[in-house]
C-alpha positions as CSV (number, residue, x, y, z in Angstrom):
1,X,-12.3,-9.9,4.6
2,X,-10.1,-10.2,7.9
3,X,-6.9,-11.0,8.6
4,X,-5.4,-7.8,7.7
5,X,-3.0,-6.1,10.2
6,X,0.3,-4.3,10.9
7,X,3.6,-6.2,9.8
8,X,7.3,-5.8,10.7
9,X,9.7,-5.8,7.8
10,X,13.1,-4.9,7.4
11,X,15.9,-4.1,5.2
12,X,19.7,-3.0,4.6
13,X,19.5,0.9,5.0
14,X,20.2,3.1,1.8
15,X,23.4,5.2,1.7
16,X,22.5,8.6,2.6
17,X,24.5,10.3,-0.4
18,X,22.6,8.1,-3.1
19,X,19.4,8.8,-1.0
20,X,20.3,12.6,-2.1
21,X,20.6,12.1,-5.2
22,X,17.0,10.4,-5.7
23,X,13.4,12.3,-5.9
24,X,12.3,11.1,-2.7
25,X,8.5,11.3,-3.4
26,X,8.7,8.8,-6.2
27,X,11.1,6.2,-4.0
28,X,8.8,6.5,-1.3
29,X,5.9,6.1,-3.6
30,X,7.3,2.8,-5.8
31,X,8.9,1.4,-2.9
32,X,5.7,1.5,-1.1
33,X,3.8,0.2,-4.2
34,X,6.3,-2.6,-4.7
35,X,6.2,-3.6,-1.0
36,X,2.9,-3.6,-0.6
37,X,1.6,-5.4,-3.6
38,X,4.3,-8.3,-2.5
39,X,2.6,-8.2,0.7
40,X,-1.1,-8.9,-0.4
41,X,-0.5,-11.0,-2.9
42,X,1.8,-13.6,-0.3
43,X,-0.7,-13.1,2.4
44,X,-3.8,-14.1,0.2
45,X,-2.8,-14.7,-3.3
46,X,-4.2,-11.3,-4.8
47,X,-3.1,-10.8,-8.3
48,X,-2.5,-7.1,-10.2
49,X,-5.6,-6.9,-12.6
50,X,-4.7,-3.6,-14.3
51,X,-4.1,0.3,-12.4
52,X,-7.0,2.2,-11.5
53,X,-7.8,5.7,-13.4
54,X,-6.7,8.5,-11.1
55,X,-9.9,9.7,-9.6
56,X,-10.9,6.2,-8.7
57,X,-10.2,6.3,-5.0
58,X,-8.2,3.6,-5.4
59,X,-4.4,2.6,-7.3
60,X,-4.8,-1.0,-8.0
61,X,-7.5,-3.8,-8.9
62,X,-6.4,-6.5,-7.2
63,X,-8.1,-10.9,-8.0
64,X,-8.2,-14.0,-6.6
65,X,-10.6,-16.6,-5.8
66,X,-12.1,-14.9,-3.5
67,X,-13.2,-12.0,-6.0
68,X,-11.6,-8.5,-6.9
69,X,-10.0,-6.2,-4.8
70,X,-9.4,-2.5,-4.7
71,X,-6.0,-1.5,-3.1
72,X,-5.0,2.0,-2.2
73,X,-1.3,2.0,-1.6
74,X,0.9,4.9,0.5
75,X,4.2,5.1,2.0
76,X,5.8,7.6,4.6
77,X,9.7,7.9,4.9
78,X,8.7,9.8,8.0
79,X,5.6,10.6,10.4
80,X,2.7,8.9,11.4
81,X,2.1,5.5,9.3
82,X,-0.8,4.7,11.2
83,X,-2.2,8.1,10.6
84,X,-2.0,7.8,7.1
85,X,-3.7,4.2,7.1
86,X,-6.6,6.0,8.3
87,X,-6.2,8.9,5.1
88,X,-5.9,5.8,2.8
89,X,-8.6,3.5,4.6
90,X,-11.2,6.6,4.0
91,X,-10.3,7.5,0.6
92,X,-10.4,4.0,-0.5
93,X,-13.8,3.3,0.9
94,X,-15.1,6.3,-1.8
95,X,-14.5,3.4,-4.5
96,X,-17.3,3.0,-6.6
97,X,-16.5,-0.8,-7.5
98,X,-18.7,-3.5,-5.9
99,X,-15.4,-4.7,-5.0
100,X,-13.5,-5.5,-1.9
101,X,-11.8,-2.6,-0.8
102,X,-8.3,-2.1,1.1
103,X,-5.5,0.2,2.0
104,X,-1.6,-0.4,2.7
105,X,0.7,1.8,4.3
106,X,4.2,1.3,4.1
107,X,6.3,3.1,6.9
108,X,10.2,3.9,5.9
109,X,11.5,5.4,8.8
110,X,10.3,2.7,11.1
111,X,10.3,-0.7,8.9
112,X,6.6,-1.7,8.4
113,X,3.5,-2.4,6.5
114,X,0.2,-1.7,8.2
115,X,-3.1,-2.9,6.1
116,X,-7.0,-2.3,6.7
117,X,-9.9,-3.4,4.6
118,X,-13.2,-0.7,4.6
């Protein structure tokens, strides 16, 4: 599987009070989900199967044509994204599914979605 690389995205910033009043870990976390499955499924079609048991090395089983896919998912509303892509790249290669196997970092702070397949 190739193909996969860093993206730019952008959007209209959050107002900081509202940001406040949120729990920060889930936003980052379902924002990140939401943006990245968007992301692999427009770049090759990949299709949510179910969510992975916790313990699985991996959040999401991911099909299409090409056969399935195991997709960790992470975001960072601040730090190192690309740092983390290499967290997420080696936890997602523990998968024990003969499946294809990526991860997808979502960056906050900087607008972007950075992707590698094990």
């Amino acid at each position: 599987m190739t193909g996969w690389r860093h993206r730019p995205i952008e959007w209209l910033p959050e107002d900081p009070g509202v940001l406040k009043a949120l729990d920060r870990n889930r936003v980052t976390e379902d924002g990140a989900e939401a943006v990245a499955l968007t992301y692999v499924n427009a770049k090759a079609g990949w299709v949510v199967k179910r969510r992975l048991q916790q313990g699985d090395h991996a959040d999401w089983l991911m099909e299409n044509e090409a056969g399935s896919m195991a997709v960790e998912v992470s975001g960072t509303a601040s730090g190192d994204p690309l740092g983390r892509l290499g967290e997420k790249k080696r936890q997602v290669a523990e998968c024990s599914l003969p499946v294809y196997r990526l991860a997808v970092v979502v960056g906050f702070e900087r607008p972007s979605i950075l992707a590698g397949s094990v």
